[in-house]
C-alpha positions as CSV (number, residue, x, y, z in Angstrom):
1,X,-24.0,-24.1,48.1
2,X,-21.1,-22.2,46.0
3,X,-20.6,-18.8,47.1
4,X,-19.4,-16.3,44.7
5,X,-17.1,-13.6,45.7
6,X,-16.4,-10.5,43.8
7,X,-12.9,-9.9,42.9
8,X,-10.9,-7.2,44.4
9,X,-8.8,-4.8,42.4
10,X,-6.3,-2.7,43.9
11,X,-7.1,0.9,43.9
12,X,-3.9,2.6,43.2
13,X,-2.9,5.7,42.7
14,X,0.4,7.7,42.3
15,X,3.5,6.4,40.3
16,X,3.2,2.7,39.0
17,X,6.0,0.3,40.2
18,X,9.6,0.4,39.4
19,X,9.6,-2.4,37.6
20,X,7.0,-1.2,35.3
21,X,7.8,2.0,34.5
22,X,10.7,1.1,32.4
23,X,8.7,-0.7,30.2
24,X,5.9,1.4,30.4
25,X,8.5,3.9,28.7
26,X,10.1,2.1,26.7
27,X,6.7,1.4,24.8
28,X,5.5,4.8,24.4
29,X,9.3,5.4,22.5
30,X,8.3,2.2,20.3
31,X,5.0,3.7,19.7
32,X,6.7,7.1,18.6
33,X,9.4,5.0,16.8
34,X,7.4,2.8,15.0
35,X,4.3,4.4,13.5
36,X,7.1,6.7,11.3
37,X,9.0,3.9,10.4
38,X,5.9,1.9,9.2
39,X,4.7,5.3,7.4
40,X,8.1,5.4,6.0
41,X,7.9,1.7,4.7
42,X,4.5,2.1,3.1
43,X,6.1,5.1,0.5
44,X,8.4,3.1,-1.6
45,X,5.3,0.4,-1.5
46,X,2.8,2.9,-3.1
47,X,5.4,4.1,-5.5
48,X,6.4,0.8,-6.8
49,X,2.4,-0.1,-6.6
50,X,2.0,3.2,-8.8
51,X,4.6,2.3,-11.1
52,X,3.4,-1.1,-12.2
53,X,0.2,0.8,-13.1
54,X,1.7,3.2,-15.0
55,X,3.9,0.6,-16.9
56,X,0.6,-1.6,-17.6
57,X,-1.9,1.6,-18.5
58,X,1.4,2.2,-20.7
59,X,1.7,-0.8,-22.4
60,X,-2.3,-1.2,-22.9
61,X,-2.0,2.5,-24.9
62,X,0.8,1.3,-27.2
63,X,-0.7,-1.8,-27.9
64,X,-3.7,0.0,-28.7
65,X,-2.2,2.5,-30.7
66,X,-0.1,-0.6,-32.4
67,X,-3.5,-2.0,-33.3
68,X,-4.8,1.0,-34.9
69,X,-2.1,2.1,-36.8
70,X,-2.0,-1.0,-38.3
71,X,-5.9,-0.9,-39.3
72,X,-4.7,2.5,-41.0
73,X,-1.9,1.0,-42.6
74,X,-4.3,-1.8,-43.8
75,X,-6.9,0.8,-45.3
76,X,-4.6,2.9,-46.9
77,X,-2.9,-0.4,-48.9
78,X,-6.1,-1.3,-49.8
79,X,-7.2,2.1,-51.0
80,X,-3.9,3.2,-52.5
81,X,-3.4,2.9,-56.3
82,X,-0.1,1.9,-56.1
83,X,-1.2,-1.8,-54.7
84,X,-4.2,-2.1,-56.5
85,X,-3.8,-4.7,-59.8
């Protein structure tokens, strides 16, 4: 017959040990250090993400507008007297 014993946590209370209250600190700086720096990070991402759109919206409008002014300049060679034979 197995028995099965429930496992005991220590109930503290008060300060936590020496040893980890160092490191306890020294994450809550990290925590207070790091979520700036990584905000930081993420700005010159979005920009750069922002400018590649901008470049290929851009250069889909001047190819566009390519396209079309050359349909115009196609109707107006066709239409104009001075090419006509």
């Amino acid at each position: 017959m197995v028995r099965f014993t429930s496992l005991r946590v220590a109930a503290r209370s008060g300060p936590p040990p020496l040893l980890v209250a160092p490191v306890l600190a020294l994450a809550a700086v990290g925590a207070l250090v790091i979520g700036p720096l990584l905000a930081l990070a993420a700005i010159p991402l979005l920009l750069t993400i922002l400018v590649a759109i901008g470049w290929v919206l851009a250069c889909g409008l001047g190819l566009w507008a390519l396209v079309e002014g050359l349909a115009a300049f196609e109707r107006w060679i066709e239409t104009d007297s001075r090419f006509q034979q």
